[in-house]
N, CA, C and O atoms as a GROMACS GRO file, in nm:
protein
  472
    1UNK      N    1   3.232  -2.622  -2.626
    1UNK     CA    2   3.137  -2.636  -2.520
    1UNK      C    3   3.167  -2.767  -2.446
    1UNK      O    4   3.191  -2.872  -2.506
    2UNK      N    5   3.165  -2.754  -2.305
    2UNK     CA    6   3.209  -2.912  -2.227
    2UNK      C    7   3.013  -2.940  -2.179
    2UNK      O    8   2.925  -2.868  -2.131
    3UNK      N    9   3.019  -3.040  -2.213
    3UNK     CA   10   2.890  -3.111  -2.144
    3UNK      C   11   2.962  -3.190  -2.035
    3UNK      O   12   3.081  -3.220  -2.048
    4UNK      N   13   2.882  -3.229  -1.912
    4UNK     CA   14   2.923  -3.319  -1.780
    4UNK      C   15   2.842  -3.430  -1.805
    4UNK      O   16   2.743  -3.395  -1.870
    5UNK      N   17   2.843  -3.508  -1.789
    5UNK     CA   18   2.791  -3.639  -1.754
    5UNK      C   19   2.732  -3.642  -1.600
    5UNK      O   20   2.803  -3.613  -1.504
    6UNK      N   21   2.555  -3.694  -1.583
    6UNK     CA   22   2.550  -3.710  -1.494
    6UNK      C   23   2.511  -3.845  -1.435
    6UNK      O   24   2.427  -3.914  -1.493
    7UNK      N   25   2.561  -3.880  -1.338
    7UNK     CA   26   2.477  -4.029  -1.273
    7UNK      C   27   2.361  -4.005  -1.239
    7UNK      O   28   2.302  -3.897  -1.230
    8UNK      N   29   2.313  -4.148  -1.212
    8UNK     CA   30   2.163  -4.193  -1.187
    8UNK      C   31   2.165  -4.160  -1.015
    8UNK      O   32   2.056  -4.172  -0.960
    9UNK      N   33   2.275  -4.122  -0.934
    9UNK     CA   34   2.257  -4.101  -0.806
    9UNK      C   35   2.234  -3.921  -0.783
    9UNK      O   36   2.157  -3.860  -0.708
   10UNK      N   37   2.344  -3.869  -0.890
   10UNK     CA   38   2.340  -3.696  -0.897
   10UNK      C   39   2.189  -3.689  -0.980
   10UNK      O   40   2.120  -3.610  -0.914
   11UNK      N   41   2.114  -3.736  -1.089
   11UNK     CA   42   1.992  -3.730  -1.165
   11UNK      C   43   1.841  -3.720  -1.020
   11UNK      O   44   1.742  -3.646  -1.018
   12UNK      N   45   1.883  -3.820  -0.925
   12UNK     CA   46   1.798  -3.825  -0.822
   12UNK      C   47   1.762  -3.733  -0.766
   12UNK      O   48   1.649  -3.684  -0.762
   13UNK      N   49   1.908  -3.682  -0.692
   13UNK     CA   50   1.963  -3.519  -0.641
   13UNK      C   51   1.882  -3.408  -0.701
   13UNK      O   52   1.795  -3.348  -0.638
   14UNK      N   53   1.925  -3.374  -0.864
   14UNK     CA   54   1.871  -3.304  -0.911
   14UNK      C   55   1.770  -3.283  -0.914
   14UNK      O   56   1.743  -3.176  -0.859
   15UNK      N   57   1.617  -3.380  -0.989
   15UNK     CA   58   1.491  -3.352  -0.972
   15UNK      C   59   1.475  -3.352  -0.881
   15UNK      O   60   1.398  -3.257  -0.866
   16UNK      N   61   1.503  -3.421  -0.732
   16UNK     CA   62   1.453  -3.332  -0.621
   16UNK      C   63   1.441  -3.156  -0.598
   16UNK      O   64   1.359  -3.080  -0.548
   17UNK      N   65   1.585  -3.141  -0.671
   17UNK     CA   66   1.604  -2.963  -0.638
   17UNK      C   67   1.525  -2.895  -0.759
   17UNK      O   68   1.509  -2.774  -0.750
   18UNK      N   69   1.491  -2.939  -0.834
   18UNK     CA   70   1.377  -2.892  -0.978
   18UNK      C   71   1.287  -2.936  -0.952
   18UNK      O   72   1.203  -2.884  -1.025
   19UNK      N   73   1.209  -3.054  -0.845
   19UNK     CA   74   1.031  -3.066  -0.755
   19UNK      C   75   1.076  -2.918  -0.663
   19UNK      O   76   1.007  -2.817  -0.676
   20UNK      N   77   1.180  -2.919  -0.584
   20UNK     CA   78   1.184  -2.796  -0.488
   20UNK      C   79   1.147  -2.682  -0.532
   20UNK      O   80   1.087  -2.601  -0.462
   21UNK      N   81   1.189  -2.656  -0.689
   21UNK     CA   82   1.187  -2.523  -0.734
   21UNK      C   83   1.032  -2.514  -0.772
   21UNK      O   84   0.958  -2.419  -0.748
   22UNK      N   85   1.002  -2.620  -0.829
   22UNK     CA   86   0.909  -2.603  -0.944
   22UNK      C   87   0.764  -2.524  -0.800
   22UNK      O   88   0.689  -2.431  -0.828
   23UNK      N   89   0.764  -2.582  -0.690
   23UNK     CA   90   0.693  -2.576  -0.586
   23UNK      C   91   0.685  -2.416  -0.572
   23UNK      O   92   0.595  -2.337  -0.603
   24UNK      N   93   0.836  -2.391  -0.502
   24UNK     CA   94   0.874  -2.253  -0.483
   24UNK      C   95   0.822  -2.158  -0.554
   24UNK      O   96   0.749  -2.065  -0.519
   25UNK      N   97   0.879  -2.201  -0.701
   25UNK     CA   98   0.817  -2.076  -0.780
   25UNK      C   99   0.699  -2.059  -0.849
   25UNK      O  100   0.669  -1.960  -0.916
   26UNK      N  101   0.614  -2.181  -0.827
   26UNK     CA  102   0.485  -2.175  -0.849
   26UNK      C  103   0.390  -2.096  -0.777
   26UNK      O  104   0.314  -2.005  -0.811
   27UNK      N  105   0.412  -2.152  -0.672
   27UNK     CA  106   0.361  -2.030  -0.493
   27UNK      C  107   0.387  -1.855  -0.500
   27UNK      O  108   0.347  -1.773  -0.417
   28UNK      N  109   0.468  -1.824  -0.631
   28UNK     CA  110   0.522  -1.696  -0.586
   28UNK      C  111   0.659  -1.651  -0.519
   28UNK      O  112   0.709  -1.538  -0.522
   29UNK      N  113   0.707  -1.764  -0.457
   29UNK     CA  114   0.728  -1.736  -0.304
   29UNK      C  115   0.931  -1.659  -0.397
   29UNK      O  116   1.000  -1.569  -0.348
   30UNK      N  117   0.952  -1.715  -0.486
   30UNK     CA  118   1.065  -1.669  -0.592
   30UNK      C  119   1.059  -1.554  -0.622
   30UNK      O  120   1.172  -1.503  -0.622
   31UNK      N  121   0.968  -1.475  -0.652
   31UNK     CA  122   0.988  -1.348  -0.695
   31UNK      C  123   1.057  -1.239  -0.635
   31UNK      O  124   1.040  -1.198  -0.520
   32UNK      N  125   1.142  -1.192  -0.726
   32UNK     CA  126   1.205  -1.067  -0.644
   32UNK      C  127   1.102  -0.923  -0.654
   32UNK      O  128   1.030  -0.907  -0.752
   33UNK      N  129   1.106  -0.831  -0.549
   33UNK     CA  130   1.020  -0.726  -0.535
   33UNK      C  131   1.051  -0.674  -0.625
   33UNK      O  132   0.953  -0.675  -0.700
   34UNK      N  133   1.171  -0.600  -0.696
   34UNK     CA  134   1.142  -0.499  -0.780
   34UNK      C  135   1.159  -0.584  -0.921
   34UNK      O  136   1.172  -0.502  -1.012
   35UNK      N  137   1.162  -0.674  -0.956
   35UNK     CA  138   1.217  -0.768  -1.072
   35UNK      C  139   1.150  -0.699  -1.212
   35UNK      O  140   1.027  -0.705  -1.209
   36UNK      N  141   1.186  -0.658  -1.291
   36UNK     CA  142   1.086  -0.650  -1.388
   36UNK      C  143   1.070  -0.774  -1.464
   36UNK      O  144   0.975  -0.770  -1.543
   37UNK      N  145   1.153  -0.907  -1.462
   37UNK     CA  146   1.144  -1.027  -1.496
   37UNK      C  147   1.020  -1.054  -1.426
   37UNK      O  148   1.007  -1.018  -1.308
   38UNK      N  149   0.920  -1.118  -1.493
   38UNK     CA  150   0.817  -1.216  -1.392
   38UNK      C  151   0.880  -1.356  -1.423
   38UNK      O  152   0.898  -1.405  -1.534
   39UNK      N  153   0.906  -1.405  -1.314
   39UNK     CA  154   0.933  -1.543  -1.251
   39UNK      C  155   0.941  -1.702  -1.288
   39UNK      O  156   1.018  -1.794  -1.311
   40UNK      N  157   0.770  -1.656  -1.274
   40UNK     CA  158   0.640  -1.719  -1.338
   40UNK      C  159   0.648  -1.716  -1.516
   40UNK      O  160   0.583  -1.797  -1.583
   41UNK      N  161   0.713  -1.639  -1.562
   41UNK     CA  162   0.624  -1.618  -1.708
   41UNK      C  163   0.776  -1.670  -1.745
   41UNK      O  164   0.783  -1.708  -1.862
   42UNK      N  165   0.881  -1.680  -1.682
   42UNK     CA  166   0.980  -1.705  -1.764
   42UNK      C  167   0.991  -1.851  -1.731
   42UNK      O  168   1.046  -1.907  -1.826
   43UNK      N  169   0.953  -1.951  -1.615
   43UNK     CA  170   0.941  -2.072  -1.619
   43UNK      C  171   0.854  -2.137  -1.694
   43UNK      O  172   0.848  -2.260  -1.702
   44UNK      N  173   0.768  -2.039  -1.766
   44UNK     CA  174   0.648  -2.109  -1.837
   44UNK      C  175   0.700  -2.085  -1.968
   44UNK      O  176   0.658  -2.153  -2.062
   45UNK      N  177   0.800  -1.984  -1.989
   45UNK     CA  178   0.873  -2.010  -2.103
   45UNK      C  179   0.990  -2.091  -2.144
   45UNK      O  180   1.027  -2.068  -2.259
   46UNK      N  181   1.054  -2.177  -2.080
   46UNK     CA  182   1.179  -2.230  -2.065
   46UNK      C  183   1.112  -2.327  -2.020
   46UNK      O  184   1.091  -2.326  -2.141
   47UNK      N  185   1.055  -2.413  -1.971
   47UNK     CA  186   1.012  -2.554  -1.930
   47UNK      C  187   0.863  -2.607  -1.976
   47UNK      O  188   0.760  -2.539  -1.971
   48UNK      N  189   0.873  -2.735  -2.021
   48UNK     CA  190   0.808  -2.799  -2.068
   48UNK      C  191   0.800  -2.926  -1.953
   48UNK      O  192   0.887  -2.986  -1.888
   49UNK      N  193   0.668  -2.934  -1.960
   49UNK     CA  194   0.597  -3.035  -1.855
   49UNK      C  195   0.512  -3.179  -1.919
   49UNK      O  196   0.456  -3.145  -2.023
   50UNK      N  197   0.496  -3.272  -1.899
   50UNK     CA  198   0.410  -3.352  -1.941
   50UNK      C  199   0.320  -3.450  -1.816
   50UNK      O  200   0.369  -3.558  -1.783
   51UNK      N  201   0.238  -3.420  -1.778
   51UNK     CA  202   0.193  -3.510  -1.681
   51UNK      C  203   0.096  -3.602  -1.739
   51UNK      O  204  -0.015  -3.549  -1.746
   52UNK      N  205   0.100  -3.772  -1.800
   52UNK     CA  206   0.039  -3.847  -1.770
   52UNK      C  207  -0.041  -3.952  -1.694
   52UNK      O  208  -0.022  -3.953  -1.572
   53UNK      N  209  -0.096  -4.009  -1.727
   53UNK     CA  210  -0.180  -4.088  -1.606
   53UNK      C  211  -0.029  -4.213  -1.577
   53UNK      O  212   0.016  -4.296  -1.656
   54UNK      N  213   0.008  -4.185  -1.461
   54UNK     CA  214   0.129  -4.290  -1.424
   54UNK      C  215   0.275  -4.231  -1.489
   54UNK      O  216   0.377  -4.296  -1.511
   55UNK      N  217   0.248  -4.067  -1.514
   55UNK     CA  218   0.424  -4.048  -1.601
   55UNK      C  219   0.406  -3.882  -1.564
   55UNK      O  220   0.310  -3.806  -1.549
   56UNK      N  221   0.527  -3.873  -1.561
   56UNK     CA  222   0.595  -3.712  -1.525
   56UNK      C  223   0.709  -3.705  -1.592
   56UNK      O  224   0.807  -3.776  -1.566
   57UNK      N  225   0.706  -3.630  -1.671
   57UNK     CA  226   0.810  -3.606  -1.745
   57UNK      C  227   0.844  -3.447  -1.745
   57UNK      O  228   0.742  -3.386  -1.779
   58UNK      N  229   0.971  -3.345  -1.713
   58UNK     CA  230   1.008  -3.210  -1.693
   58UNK      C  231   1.145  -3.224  -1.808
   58UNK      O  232   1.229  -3.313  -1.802
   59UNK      N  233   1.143  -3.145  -1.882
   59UNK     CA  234   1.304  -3.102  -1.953
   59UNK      C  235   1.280  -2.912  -1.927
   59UNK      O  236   1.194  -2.834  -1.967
   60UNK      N  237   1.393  -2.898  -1.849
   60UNK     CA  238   1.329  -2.690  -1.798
   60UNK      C  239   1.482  -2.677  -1.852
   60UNK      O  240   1.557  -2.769  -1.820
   61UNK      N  241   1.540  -2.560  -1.939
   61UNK     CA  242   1.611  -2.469  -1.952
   61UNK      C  243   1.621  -2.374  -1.832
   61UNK      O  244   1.520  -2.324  -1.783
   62UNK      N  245   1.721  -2.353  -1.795
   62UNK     CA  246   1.738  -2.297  -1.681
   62UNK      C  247   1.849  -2.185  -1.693
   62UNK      O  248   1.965  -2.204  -1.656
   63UNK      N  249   1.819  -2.105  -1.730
   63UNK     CA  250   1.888  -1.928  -1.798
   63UNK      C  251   1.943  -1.871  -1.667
   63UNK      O  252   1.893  -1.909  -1.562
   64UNK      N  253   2.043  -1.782  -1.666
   64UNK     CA  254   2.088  -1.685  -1.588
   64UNK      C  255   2.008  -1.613  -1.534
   64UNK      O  256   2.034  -1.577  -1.420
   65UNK      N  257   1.888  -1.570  -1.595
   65UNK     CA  258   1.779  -1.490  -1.569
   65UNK      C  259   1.687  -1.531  -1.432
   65UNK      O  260   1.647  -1.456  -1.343
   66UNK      N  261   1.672  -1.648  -1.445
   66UNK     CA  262   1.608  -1.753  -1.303
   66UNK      C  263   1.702  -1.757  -1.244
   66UNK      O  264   1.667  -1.724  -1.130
   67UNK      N  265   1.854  -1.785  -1.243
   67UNK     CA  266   1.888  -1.774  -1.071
   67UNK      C  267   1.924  -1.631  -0.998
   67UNK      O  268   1.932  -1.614  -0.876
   68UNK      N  269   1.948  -1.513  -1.122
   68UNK     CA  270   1.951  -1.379  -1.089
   68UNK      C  271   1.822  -1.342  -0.992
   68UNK      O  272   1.849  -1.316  -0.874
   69UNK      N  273   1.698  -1.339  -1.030
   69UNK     CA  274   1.607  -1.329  -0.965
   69UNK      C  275   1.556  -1.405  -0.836
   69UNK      O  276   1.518  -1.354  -0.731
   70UNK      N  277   1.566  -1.580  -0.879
   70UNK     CA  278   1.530  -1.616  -0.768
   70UNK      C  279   1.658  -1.604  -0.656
   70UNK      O  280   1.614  -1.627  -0.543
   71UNK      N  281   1.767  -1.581  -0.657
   71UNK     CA  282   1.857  -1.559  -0.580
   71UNK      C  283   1.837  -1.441  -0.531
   71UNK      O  284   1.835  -1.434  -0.408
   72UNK      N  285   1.823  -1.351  -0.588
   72UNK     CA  286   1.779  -1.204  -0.467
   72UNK      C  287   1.691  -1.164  -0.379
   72UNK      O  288   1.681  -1.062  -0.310
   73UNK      N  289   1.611  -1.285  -0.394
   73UNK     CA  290   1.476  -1.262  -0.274
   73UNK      C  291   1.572  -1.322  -0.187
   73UNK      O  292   1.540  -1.286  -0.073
   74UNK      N  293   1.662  -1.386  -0.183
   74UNK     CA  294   1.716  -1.448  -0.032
   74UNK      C  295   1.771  -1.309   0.048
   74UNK      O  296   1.862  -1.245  -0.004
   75UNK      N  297   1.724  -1.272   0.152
   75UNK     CA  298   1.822  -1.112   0.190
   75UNK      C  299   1.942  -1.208   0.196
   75UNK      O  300   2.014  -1.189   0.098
   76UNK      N  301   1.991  -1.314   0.285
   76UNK     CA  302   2.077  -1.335   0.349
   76UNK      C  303   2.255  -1.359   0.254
   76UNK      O  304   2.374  -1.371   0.284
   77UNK      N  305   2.143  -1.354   0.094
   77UNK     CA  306   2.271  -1.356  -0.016
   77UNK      C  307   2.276  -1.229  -0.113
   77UNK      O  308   2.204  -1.193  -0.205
   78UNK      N  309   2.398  -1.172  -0.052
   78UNK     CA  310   2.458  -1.022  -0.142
   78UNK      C  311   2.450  -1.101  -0.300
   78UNK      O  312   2.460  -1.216  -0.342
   79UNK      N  313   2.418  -0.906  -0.379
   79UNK     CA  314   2.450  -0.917  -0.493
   79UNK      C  315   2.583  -0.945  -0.534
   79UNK      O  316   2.590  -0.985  -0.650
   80UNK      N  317   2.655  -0.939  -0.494
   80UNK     CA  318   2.801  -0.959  -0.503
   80UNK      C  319   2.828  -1.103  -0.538
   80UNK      O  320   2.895  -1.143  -0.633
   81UNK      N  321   2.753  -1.190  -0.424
   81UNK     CA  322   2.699  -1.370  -0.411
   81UNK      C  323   2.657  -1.382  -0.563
   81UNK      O  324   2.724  -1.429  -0.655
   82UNK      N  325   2.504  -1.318  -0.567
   82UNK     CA  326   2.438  -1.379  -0.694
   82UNK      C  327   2.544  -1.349  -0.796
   82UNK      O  328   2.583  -1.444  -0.863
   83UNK      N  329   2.606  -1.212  -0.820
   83UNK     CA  330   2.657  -1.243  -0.975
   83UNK      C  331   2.818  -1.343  -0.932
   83UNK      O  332   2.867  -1.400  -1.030
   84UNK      N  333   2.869  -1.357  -0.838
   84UNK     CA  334   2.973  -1.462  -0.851
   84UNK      C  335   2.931  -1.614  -0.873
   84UNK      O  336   3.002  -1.701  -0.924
   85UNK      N  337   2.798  -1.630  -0.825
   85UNK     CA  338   2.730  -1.780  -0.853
   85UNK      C  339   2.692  -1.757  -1.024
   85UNK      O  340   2.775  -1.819  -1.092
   86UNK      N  341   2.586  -1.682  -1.112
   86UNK     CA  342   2.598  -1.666  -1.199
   86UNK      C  343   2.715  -1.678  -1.322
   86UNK      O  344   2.716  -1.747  -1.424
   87UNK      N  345   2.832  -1.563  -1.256
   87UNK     CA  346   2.955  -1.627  -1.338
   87UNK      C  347   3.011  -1.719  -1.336
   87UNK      O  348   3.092  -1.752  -1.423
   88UNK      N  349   2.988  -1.775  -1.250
   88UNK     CA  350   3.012  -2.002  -1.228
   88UNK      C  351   2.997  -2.027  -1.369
   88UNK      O  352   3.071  -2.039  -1.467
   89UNK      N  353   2.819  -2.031  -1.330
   89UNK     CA  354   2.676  -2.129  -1.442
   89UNK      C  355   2.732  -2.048  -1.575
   89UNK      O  356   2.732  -2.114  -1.679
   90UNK      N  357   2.774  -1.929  -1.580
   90UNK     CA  358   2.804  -1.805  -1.719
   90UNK      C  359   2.849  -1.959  -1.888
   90UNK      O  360   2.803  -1.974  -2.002
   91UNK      N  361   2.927  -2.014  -1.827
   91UNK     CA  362   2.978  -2.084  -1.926
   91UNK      C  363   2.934  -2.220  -2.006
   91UNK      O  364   2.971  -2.280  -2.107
   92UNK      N  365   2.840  -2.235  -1.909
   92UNK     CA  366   2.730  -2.354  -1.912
   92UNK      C  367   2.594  -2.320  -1.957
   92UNK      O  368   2.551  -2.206  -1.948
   93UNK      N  369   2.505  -2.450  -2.022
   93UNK     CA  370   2.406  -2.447  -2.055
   93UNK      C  371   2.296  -2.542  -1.942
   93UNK      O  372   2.282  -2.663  -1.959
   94UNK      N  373   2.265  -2.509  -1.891
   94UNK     CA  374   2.194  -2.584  -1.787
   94UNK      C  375   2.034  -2.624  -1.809
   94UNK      O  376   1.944  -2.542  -1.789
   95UNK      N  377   2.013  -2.746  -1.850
   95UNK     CA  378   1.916  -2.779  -1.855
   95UNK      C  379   1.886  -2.911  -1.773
   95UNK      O  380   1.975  -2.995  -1.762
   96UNK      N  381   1.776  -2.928  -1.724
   96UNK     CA  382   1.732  -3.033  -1.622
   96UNK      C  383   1.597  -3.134  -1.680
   96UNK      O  384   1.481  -3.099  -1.701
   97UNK      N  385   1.651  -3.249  -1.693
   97UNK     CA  386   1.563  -3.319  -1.723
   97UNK      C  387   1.512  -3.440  -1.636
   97UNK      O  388   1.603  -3.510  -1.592
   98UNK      N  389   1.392  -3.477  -1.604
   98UNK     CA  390   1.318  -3.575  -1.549
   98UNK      C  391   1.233  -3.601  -1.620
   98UNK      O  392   1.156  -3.528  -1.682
   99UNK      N  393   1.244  -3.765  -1.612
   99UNK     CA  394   1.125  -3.817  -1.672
   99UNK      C  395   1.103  -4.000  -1.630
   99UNK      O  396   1.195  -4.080  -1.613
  100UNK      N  397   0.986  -4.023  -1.622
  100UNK     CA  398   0.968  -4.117  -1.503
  100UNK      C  399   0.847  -4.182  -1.456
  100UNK      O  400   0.748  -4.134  -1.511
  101UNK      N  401   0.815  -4.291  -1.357
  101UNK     CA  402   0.671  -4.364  -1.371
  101UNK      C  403   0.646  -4.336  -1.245
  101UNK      O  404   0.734  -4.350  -1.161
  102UNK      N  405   0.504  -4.286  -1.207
  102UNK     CA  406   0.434  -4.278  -1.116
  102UNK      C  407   0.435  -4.396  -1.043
  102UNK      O  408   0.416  -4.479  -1.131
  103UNK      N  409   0.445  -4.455  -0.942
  103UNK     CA  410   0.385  -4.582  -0.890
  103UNK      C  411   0.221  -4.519  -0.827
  103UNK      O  412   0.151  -4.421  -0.848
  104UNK      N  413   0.216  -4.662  -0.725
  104UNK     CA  414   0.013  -4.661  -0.733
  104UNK      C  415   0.066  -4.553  -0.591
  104UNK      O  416  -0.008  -4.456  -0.574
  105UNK      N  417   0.184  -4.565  -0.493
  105UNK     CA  418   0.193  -4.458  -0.381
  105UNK      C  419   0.306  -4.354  -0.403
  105UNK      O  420   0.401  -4.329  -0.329
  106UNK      N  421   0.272  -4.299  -0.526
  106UNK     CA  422   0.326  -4.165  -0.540
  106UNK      C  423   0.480  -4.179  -0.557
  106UNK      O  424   0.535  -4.111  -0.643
  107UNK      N  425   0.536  -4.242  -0.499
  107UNK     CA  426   0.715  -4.316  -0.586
  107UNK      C  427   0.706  -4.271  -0.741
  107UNK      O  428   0.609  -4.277  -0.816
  108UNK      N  429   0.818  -4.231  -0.763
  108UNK     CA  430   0.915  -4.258  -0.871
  108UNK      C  431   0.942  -4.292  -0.924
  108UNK      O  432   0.919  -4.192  -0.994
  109UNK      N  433   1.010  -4.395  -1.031
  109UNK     CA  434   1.071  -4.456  -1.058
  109UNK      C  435   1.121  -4.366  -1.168
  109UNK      O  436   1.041  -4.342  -1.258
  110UNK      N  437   1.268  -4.302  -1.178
  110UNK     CA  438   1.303  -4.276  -1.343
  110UNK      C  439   1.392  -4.353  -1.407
  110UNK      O  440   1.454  -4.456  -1.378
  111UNK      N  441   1.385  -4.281  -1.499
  111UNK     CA  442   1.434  -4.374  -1.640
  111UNK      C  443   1.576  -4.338  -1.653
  111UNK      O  444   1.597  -4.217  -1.646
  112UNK      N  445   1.698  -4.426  -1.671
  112UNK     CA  446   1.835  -4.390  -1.670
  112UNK      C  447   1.869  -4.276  -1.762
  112UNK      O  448   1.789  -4.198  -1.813
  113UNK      N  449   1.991  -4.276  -1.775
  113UNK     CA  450   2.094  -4.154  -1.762
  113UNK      C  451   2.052  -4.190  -1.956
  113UNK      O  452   1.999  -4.118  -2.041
  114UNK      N  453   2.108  -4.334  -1.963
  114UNK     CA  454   2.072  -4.328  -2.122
  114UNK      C  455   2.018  -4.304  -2.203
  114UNK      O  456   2.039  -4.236  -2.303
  115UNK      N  457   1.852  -4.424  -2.124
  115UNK     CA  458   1.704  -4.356  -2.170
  115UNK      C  459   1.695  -4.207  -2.197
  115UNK      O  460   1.648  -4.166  -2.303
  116UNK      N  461   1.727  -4.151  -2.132
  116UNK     CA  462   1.700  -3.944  -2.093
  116UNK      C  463   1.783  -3.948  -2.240
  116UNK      O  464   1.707  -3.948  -2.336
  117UNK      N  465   1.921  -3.950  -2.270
  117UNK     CA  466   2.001  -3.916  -2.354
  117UNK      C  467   1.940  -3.963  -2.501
  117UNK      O  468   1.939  -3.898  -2.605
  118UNK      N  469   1.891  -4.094  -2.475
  118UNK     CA  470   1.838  -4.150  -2.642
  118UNK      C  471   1.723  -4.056  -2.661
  118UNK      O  472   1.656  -4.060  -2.764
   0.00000   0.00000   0.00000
């Protein structure tokens, strides 16, 4: 198995695109019409949340199953798209972690690449 290493500039990147999702697929707005996957029930199975007073902390498993689905509500991307993006991620374990201090105006601050790892 290869693990990647990520920086504190790509870590930034990321939880932005896992706040994007978490939004998206909270709303519904992810679901595919005929899916017999629900969306919803599989992010609530694969991610773990912690919201304290001044702390946010996300570690989400992120399965083939979530980008199969949320990728097919896009019309503008063929199935052909989703399973060639899928067989990308196929070999990888993708999990996304944030974790981090509220400031008093809604800022950020997270915790390095290390912190996350220890």
């Amino acid at each position: 198995m290869r693990i990647s290493r990520i920086t504190i500039k790509n870590l930034t990147c990321i939880a932005s695109v896992v706040v994007a999702m978490l939004l998206c697929s909270g709303q519904g707005i992810c679901l595919e019409r005929n899916s017999k996957i629900d969306i919803n029930e599989l992010i609530r199975e694969t991610q773990k949340m912690t919201q304290e007073a001044g702390a946010m902390t996300i570690v989400w498993w992120i399965p083939e199953e979530f980008w199969r689905v949320n990728l097919a509500q896009n019309p503008s991307i063929t199935k052909e798209q989703v399973d060639s993006f899928v067989q990308i991620l196929r070999p990888y374990i993708l999990v996304a972690v944030v974790d981090g201090k509220i400031g008093s105006l809604g800022g950020i601050v997270y915790k390095s690449e290390m912190d996350i790892r220890s």
